[in-house]
C-alpha positions in Angstrom: 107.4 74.8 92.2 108.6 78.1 90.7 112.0 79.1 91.3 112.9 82.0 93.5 114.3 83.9 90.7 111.3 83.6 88.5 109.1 84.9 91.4 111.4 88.0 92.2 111.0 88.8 88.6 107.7 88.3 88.6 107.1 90.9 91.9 109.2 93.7 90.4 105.9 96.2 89.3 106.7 97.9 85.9 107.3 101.6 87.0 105.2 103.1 84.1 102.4 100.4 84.7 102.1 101.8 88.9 102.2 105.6 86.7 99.5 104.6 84.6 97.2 103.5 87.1 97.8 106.9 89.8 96.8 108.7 86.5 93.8 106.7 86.1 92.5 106.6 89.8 93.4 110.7 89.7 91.5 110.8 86.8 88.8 108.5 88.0 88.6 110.9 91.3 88.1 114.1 89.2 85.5 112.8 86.9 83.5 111.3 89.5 83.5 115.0 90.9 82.3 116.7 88.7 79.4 114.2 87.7 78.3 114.6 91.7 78.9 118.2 91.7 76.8 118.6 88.3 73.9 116.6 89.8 73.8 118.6 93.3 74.2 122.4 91.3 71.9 121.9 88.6 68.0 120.9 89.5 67.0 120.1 86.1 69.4 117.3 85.5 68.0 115.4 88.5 66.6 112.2 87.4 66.6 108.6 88.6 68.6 107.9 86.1 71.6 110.0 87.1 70.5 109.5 91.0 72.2 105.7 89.9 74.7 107.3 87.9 75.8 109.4 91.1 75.9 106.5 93.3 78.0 104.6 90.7 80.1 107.9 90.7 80.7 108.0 94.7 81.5 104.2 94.2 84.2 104.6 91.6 85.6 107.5 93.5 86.0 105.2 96.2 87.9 103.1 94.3 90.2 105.6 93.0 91.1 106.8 96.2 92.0 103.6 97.8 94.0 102.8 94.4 95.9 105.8 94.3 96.9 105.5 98.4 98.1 102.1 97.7 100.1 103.6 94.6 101.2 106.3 96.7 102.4 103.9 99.7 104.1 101.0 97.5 103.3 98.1 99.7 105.5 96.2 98.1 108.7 97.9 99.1 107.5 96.8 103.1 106.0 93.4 102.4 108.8 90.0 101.6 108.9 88.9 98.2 110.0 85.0 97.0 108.6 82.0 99.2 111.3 81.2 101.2 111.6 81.3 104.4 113.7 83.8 105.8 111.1 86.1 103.5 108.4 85.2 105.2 109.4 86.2 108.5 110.6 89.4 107.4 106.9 90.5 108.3 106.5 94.9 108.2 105.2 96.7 111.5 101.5 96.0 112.2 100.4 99.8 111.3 101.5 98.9 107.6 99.7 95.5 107.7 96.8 97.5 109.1 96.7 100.3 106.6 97.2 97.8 104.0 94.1 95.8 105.2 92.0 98.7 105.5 92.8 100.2 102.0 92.2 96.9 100.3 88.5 96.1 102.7 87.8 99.7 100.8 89.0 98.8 97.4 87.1 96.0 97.5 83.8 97.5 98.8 83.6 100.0 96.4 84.8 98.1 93.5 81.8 95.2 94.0 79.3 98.3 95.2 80.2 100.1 91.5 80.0 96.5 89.7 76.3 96.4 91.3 75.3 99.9 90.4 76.2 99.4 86.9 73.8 96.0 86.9 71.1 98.2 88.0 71.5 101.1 86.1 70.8 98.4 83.2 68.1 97.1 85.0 66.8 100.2 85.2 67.1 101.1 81.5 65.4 97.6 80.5 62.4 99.0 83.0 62.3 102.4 81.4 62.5 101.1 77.8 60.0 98.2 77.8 57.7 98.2 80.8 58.0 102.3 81.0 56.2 101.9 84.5 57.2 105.3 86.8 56.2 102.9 90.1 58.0 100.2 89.3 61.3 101.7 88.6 60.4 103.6 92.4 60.2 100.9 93.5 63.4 98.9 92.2 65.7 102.5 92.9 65.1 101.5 96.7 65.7 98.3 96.3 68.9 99.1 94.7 70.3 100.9 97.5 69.9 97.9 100.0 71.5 95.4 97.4 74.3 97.4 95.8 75.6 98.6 99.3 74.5 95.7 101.6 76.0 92.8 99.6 79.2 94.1 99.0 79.6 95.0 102.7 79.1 91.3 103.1 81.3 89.8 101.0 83.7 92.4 102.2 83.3 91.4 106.1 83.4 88.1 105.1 87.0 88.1 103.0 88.5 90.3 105.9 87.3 87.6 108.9 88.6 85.1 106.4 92.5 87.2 105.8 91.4 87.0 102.2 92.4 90.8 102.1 95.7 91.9 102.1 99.0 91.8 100.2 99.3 90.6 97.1 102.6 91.2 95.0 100.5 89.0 91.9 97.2 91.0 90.7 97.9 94.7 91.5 100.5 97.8 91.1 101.5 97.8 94.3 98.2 98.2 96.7 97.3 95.9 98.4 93.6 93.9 97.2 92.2 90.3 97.3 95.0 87.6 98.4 94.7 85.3 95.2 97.8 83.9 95.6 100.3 83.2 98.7 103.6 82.0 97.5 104.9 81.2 100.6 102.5 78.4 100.7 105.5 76.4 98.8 103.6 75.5 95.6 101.8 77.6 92.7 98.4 75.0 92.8 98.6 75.2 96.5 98.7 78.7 96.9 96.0 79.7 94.8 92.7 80.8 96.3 90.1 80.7 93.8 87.1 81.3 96.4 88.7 84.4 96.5 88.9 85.2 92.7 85.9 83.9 92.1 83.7 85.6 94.8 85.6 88.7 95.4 85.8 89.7 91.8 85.3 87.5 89.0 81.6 85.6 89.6 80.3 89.6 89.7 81.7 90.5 86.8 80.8 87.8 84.6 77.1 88.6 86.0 77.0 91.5 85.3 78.5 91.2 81.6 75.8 88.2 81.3 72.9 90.2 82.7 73.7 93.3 80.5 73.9 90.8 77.8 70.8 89.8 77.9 68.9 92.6 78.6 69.8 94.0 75.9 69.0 91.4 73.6 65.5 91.4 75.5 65.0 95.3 74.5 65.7 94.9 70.8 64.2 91.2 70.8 61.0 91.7 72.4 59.9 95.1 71.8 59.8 96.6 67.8 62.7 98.5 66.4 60.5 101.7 65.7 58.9 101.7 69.0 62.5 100.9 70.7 64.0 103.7 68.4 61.4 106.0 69.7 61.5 105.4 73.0 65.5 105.7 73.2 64.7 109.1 71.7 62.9 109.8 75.0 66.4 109.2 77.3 69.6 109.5 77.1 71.5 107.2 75.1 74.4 107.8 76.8 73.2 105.4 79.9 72.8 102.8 77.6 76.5 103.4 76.8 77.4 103.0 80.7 76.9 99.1 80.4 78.8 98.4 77.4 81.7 100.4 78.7 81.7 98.4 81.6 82.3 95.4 79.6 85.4 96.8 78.4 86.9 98.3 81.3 86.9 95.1 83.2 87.0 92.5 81.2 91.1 92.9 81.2 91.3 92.0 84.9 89.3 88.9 84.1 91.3 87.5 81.7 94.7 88.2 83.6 92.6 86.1 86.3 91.7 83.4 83.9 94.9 83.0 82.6 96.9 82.9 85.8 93.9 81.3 88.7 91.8 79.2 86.1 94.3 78.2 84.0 97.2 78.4 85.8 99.8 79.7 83.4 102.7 80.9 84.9 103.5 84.8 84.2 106.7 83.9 81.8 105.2 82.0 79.8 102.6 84.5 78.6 103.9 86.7 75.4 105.7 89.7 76.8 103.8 92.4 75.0 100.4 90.7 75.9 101.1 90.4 79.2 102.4 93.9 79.6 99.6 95.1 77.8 97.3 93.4 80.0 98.7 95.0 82.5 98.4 98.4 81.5 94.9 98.2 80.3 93.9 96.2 83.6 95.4 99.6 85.3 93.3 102.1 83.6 90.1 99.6 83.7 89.8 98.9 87.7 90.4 102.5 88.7 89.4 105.0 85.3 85.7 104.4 85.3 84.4 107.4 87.1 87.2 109.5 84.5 85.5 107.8 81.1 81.6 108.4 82.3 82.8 112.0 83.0 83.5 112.5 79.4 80.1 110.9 78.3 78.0 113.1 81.3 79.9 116.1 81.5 82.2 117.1 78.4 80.0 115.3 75.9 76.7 116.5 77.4 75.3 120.0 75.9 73.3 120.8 78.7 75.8 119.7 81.4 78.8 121.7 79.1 76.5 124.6 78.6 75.7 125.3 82.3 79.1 124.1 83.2 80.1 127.3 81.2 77.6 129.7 81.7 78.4 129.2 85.5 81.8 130.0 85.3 81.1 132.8 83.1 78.8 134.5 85.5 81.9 134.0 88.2 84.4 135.6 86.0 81.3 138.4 84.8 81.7 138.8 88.8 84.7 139.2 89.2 85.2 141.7 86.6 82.1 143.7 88.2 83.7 143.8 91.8 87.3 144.7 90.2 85.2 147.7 87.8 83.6 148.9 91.6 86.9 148.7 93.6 88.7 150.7 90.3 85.9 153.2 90.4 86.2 154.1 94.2 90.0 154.6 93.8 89.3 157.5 91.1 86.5 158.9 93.8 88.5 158.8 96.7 91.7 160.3 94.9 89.6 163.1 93.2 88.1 163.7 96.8 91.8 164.2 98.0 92.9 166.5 94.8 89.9 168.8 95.5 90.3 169.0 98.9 94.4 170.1 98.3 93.4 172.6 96.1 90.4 174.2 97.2 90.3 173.9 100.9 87.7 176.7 101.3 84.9 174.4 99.3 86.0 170.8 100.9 83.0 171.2 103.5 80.9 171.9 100.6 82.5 169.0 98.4 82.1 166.8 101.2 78.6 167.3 101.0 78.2 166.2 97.7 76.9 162.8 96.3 79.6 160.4 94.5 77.8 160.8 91.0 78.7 164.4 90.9 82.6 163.9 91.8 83.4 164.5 88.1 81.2 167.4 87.5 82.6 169.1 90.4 85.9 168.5 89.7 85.5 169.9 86.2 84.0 173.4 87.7 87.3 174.1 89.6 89.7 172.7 87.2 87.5 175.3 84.8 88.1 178.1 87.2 91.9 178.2 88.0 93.2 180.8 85.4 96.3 179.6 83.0 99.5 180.8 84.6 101.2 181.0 80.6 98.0 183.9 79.7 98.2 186.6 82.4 101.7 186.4 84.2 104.5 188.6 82.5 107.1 186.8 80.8 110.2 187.1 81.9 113.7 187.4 80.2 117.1 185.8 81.2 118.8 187.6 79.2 
């Protein structure tokens, strides 16, 4: 059994890890934004391809939103920390258990929903690639929207009937996700769930790094290097890089699972830079996802960049062209008054006159006041 002292330890979150990850789900939320908002403004880029990609970008925003509330709230400074007793009655107000449930069930949905998308968008590139059959990928973009959305809502429904979902000061930076460990149960073997690690996070995610795996290997195995170098030419390679960066992302939360559920090694006895580091790159792989596809479908895309800035040219080219008009009728309505002052005998007939021949006008009776300094006598002081 771990002492108390050990566990409080272990529950005080590094300040700059719970930084790292807001700036990561922020980031995430942004980047996930702007690929949406590029796919609904611009026709042409309106492929199957990035149809996926856009689901898988409404997914990670998801995530990012519920991480960065649960950053924002700090559940831990409501929930008890340490396993003894009088810390486990110390129970907060139900709207904070609620709000903590809810923003964990959403995590969690949108965390397994973006897991699935990213198998599919694989699936997908395997079908374009090699069988290169327009029906068939129809056909499996359908069947992708009943799978990616319906199973996760399972699973979800499923870990909330079963409190799976909640408050857990072990796996997270302060919001509140899958309940992997319960210390108040009185023992470390005894509090682990690993039904919970293993179907709420980790089983899908060694899937998916399996499935992309092989796939791959499929493409380059089964199919010749010319004809798959050709027919890469065809798409954009940067889907293909969607997968792999997936791998990377979340492989860090799996092995902080393996090492502490699986294997059960206890928090201090793991190197303190590794651990720390584990921490920190867990952070920014759970919520930054939607921020690192950004920079491969916006800011590293010419024809994404280029329309990007061509359409906020044309709204500062605008802008400049409404300011220009607005200046112009300022000169044309104070000429207006000037002529009027001086000339009051000719304002009915200046009124008459169209805008474009303000200036000319104006020019005729400034031409036909006589100098004052030519014809009036000049007069001594003396």
């Amino acid at each position: 059994m771990a002492s108390t002292t050990t566990a409080q330890d272990f529950y005080e979150k590094n300040v700059s890890v719970r930084a790292i990850s807001g700036l990561s789900s922020a980031l995430s939320i942004l980047g996930s934004a702007l690929i949406i908002l590029s796919y609904l403004c611009f026709r042409s880029l309106r492929t199957r391809a990035r149809l996926i990609l856009v689901h898988l970008a409404l997914t990670d925003m998801g995530v990012g939103i519920a991480n960065l509330v649960g950053i924002i709230v700090n559940f831990d400074q409501y929930f008890p920390h340490g396993d003894s007793p009088a810390n486990v009655a110390q129970q907060p107000n139900l709207s904070i258990v609620n709000l903590c449930k809810t923003q964990a069930s959403v995590a969690e949905y949108c965390t397994l929903s973006s897991v699935l998308w990213t198998s599919c968008l694989a699936v997908y590139m395997y079908l374009l690639i090699v069988n290169k059959n327009s029906k068939q990928t129809k056909m499996f973009l359908w069947f992708s929207y009943v799978f990616c959305y319906g199973m996760p809502l399972l699973v979800t429904v499923w870990m909330l009937c079963t409190e799976r979902l909640g408050y857990s000061p072990y796996n997270s930076s302060g919001w509140c996700s899958t309940v992997l460990v319960k210390p108040y149960y009185g023992g470390s073997k005894a509090g682990i769930d690993v039904m919970a690690a293993i179907i709420g996070y980790d089983m899908w995610i060694i899937l998916t790094i399996v499935l992309i795996a092989v796939l791959y290997i499929s493409v380059f195995s089964h199919v010749r290097l010319q004809q798959a170098v050709l027919a890469m030419h065809n798409i954009d390679y940067k889907f293909i890089l969607i997968p792999v960066m997936f791998i990377f992302l979340r492989m860090w939360t799996l092995v902080l699972n393996m090492l502490e559920i699986y294997l059960q090694i206890p928090p201090e006895d793991i190197v303190p830079w590794a651990m720390k580091a584990l921490l920190y790159l867990s952070g920014v792989g759970d919520s930054g996802q939607g921020f690192f596809n950004a920079i491969l479908f916006v800011a590293f895309t010419h024809s994404v960049r280029k329309r990007l800035f061509a359409s906020l040219c044309l709204k500062v080219f605008k802008r400049q062209k409404i300011i220009k008009t607005e200046e112009e009728n300022s000169i044309y309505s104070e000429t207006r008054h000037i002529f009027k002052s001086s000339n009051p005998v000719n304002s009915k007939k200046y009124n008459s006159l169209p805008q474009g021949q303000v200036n000319s006008a104006s020019e005729q009776q400034q031409q036909s006041v006589t100098p004052i300094s030519e014809y009036s006598p000049v007069v001594s002081w003396k």
